[in-house]
C-alpha positions as protocol buffer text, in pm:
chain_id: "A"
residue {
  index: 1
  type: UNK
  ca { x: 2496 y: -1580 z: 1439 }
}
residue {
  index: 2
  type: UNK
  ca { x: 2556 y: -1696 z: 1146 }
}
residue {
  index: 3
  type: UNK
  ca { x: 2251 y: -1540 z: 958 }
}
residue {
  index: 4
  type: UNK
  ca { x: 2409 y: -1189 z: 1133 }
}
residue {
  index: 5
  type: UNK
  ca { x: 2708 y: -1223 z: 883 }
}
residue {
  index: 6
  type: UNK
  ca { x: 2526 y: -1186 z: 589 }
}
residue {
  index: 7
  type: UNK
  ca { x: 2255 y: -984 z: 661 }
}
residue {
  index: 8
  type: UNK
  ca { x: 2175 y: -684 z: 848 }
}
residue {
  index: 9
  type: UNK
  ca { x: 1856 y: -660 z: 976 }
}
residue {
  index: 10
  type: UNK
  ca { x: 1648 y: -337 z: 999 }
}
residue {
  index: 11
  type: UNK
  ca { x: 1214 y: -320 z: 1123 }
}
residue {
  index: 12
  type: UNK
  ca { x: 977 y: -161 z: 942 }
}
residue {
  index: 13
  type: UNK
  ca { x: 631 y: -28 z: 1147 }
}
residue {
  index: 14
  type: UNK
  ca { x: 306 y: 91 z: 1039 }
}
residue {
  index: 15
  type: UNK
  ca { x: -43 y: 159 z: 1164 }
}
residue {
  index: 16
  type: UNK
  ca { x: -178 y: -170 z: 1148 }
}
residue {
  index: 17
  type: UNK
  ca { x: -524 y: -1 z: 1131 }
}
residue {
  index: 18
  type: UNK
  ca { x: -498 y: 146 z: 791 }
}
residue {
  index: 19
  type: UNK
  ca { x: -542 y: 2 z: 432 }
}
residue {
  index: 20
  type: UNK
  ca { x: -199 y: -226 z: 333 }
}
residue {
  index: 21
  type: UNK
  ca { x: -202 y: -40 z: 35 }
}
residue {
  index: 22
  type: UNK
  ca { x: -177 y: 298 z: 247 }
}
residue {
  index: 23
  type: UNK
  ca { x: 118 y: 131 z: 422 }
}
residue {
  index: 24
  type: UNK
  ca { x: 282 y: 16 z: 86 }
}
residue {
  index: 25
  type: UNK
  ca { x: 268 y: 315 z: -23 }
}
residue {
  index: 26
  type: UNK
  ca { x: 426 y: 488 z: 285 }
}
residue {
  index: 27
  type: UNK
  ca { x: 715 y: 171 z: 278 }
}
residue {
  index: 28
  type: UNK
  ca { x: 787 y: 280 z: -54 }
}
residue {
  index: 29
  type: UNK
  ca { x: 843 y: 656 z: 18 }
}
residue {
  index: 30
  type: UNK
  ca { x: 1040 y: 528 z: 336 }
}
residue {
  index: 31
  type: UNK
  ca { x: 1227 y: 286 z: 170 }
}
residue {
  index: 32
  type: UNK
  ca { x: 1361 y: 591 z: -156 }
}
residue {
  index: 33
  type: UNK
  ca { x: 1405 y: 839 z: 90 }
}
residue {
  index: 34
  type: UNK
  ca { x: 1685 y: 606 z: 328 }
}
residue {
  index: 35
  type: UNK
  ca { x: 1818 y: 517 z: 9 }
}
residue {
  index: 36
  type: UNK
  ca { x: 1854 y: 855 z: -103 }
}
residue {
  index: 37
  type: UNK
  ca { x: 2002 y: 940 z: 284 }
}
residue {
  index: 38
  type: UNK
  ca { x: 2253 y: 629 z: 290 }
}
residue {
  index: 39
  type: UNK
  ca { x: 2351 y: 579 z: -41 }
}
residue {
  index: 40
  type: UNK
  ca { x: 2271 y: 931 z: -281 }
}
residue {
  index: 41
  type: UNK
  ca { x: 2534 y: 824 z: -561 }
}
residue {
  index: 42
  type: UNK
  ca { x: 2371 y: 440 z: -528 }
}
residue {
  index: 43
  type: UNK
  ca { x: 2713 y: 282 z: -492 }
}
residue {
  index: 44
  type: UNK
  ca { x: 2659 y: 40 z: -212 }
}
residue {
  index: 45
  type: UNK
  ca { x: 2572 y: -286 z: -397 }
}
residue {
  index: 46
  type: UNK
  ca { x: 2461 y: -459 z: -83 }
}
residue {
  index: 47
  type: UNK
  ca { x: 2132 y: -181 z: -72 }
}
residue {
  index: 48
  type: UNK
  ca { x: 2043 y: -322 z: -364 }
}
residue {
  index: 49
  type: UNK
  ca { x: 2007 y: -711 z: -187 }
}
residue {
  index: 50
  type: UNK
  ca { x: 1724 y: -614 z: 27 }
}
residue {
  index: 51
  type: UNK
  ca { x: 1530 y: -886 z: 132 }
}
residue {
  index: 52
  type: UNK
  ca { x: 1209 y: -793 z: 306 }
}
residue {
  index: 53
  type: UNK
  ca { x: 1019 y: -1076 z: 533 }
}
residue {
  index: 54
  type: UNK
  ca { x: 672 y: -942 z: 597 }
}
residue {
  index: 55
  type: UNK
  ca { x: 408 y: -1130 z: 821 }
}
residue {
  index: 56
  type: UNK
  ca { x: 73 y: -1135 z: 727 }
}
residue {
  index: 57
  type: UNK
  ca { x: -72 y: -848 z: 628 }
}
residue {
  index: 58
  type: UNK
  ca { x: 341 y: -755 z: 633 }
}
residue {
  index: 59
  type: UNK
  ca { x: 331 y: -995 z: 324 }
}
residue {
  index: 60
  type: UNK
  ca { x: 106 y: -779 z: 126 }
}
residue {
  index: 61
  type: UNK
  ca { x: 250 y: -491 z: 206 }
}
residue {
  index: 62
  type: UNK
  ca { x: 602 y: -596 z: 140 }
}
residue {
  index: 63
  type: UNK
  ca { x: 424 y: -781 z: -202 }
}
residue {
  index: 64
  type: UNK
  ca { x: 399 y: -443 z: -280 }
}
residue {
  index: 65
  type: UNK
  ca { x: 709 y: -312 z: -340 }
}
residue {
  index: 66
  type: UNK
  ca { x: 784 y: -535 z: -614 }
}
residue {
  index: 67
  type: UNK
  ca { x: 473 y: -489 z: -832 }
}
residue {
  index: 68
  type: UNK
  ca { x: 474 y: -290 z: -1156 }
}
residue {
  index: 69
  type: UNK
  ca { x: 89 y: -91 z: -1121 }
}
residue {
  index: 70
  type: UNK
  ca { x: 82 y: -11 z: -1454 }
}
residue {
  index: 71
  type: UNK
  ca { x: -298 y: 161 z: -1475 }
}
residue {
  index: 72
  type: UNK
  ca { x: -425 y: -178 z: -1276 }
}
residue {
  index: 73
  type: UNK
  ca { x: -480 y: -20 z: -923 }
}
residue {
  index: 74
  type: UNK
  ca { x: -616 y: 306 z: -1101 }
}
residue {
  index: 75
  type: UNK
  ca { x: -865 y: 65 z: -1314 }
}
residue {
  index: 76
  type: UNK
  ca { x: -994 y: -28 z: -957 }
}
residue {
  index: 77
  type: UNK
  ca { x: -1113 y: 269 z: -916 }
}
residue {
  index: 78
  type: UNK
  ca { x: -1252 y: 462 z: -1200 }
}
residue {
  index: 79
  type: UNK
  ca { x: -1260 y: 393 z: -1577 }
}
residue {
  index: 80
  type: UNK
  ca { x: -1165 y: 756 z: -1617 }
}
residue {
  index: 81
  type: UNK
  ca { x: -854 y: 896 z: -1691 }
}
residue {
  index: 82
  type: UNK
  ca { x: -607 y: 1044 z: -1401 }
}
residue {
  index: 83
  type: UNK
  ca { x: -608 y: 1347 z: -1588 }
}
residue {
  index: 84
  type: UNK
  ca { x: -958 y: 1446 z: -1553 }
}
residue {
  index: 85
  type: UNK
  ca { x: -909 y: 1428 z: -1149 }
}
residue {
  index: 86
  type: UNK
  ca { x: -1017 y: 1730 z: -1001 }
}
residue {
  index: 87
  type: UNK
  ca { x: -877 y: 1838 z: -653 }
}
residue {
  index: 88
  type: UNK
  ca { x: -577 y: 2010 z: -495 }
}
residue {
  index: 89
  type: UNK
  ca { x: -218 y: 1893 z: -619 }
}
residue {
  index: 90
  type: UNK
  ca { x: -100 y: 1743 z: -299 }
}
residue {
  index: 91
  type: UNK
  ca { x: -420 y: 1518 z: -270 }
}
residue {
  index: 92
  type: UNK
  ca { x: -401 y: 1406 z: -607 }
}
residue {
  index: 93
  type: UNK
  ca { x: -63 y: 1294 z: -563 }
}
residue {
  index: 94
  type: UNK
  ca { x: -164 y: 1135 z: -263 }
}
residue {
  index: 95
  type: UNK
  ca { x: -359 y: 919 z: -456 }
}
residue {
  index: 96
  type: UNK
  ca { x: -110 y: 866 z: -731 }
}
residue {
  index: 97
  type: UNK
  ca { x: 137 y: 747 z: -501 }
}
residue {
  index: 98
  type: UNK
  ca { x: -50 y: 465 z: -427 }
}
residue {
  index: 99
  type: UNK
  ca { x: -203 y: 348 z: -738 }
}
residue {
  index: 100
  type: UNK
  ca { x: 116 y: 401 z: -982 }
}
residue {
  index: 101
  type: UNK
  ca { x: 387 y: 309 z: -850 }
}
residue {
  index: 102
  type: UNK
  ca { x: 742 y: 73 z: -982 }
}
residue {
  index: 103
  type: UNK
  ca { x: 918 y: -217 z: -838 }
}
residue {
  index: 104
  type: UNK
  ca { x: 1175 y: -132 z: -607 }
}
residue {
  index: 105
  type: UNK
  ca { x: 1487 y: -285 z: -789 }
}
residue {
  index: 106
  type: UNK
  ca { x: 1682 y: -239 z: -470 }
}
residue {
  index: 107
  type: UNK
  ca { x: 1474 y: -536 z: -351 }
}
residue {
  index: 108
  type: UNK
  ca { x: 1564 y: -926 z: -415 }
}
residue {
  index: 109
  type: UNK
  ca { x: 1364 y: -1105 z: -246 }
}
residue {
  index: 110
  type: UNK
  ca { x: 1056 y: -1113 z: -48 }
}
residue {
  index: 111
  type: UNK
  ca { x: 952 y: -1336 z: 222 }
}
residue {
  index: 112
  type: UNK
  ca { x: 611 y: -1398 z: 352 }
}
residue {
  index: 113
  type: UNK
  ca { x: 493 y: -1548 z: 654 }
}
residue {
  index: 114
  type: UNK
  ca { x: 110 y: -1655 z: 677 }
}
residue {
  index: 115
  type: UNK
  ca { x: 37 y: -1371 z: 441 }
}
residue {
  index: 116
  type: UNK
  ca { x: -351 y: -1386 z: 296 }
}
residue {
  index: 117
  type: UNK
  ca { x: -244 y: -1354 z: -53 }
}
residue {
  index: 118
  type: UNK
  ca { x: -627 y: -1396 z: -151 }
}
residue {
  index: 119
  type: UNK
  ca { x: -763 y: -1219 z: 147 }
}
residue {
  index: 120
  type: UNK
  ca { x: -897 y: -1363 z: 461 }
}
residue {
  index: 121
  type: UNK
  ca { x: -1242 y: -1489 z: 556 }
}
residue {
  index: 122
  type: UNK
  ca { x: -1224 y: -1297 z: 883 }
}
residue {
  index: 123
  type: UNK
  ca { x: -1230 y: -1004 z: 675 }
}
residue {
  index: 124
  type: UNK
  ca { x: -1589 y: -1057 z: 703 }
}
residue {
  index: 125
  type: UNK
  ca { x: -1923 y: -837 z: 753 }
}
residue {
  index: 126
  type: UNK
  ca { x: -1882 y: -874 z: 1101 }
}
residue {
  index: 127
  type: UNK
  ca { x: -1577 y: -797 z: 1159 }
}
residue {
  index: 128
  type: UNK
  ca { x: -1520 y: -499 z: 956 }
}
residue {
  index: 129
  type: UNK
  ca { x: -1815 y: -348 z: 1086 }
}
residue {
  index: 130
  type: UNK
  ca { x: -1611 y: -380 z: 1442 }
}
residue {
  index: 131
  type: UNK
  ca { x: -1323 y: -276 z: 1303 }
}
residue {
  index: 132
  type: UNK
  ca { x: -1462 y: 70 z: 1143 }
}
residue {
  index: 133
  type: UNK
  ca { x: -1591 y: 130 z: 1550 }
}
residue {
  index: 134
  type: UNK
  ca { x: -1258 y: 99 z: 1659 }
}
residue {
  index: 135
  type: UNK
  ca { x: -1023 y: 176 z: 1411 }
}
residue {
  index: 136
  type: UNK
  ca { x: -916 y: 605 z: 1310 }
}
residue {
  index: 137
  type: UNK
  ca { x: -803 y: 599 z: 1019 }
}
residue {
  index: 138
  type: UNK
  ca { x: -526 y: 875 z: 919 }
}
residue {
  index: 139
  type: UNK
  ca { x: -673 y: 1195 z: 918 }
}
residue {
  index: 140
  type: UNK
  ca { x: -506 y: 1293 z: 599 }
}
residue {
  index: 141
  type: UNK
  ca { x: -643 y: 1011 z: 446 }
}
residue {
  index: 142
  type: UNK
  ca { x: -998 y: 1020 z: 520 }
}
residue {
  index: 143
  type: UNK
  ca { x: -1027 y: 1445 z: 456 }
}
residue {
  index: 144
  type: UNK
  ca { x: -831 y: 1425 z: 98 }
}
residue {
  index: 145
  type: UNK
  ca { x: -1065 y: 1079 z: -37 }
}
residue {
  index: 146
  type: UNK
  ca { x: -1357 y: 1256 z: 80 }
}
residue {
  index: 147
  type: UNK
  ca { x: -1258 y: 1568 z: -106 }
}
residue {
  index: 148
  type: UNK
  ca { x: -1170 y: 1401 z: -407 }
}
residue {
  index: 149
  type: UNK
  ca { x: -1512 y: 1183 z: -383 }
}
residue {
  index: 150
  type: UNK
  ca { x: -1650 y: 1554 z: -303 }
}
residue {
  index: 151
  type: UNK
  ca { x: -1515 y: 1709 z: -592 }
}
residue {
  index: 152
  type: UNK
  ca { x: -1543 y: 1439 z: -890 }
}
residue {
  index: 153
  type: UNK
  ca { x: -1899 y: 1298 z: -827 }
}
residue {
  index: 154
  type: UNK
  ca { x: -1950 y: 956 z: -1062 }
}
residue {
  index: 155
  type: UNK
  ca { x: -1567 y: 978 z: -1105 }
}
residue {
  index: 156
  type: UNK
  ca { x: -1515 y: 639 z: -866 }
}
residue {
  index: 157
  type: UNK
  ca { x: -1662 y: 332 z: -894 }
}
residue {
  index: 158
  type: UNK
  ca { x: -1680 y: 309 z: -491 }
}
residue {
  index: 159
  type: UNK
  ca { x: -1550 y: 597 z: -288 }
}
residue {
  index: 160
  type: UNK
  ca { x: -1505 y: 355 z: -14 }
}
residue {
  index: 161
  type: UNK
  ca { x: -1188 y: 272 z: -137 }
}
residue {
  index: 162
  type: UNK
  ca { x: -1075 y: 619 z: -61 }
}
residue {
  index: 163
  type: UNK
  ca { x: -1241 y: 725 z: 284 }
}
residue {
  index: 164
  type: UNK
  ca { x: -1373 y: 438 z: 463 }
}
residue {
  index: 165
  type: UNK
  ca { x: -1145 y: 120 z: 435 }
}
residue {
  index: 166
  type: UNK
  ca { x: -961 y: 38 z: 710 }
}
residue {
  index: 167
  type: UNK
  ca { x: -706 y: -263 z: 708 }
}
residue {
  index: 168
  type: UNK
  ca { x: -940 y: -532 z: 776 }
}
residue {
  index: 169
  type: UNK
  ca { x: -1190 y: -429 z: 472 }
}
residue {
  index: 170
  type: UNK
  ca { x: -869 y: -443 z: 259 }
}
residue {
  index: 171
  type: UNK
  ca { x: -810 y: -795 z: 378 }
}
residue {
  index: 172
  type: UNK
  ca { x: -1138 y: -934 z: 283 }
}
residue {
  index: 173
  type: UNK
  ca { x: -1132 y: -1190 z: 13 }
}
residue {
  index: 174
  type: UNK
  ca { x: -1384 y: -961 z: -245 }
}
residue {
  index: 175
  type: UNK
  ca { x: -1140 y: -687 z: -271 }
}
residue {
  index: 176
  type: UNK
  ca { x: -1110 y: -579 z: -597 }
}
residue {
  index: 177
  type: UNK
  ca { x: -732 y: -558 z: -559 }
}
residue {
  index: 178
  type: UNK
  ca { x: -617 y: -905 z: -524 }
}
residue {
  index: 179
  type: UNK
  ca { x: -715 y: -1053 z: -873 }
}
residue {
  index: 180
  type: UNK
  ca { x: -460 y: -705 z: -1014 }
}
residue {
  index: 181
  type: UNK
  ca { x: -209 y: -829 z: -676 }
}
residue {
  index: 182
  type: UNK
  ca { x: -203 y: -1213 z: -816 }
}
């Protein structure tokens, strides 16, 4: 009760099937657009004390929203420039979205709760094999990487990273993305 007085608590769901950086991505966009919808003129203070508790993969994906990308998730992926991408508009963005991105200043804290910060060792050959026969990734997802693999061939270091992973490659310890995440 107590806790109740201070803080308001709201849930945040997402396909637990699907790359945490997919789902950062969407929390992001989710998390402007009810800020634009509560608060356009950004004059309640007390949206700008968010405190998100993420478990697990939760963590990362909360992790997220406080990171500056800089060109550090793009470097993942290509030593080319964004502006050589070819492809339609809307997929490029896609992809921008989720590899440059700002901190969410609205945010103050995060909390995480047995969050793999390094990845996890059941993220391992074995399992993510299982997981790709059981997991569907978004649709959008998997059509606009492959196009973009399609349509920039030797543009990616790994194309993987934009059709196949699902959320238990993400959490496996040799992801390229937590040395740029720690």
């Amino acid at each position: 009760t107590e806790l109740r007085k201070s803080y308001q608590f709201w849930f945040y769901q997402y396909p637990s099937g699907q790359p945490f950086w997919t789902s950062a991505k969407q929390l992001r966009s989710d998390l402007a657009a009810m800020r634009t919808h509560l608060d356009p003129y950004q004059q309640n203070a007390s949206l700008d004390q968010m405190v998100l508790v993420g478990h697990s993969m939760g963590g990362l994906v909360s992790r997220m929203q406080t990171i500056e990308s800089g060109d550090e998730f793009w470097r993942i992926l290509t030593d080319r420039p964004y502006s050589d991408l070819k492809g339609e508009e809307d997929v490029k963005k896609q992809l921008a979205d989720a590899v440059f991105f700002e901190p969410n200043r609205s945010i103050r804290r995060v909390i995480t709760i047995g969050t793999p910060h390094r990845g996890s060792n059941y993220a391992n050959d074995y399992t993510q094999w299982l997981g790709r026969k059981f997991i569907e990734l978004p649709t959008t997802m998997v059509v606009g990487g492959n196009e973009l693999a399609r349509e920039n061939p030797n543009f990616f270091r790994d194309t993987k990273l934009l059709t196949t992973q699902t959320s238990i490659d993400s959490l496996s310890p040799k992801s390229p993305i937590f040395p740029v995440m720690l």
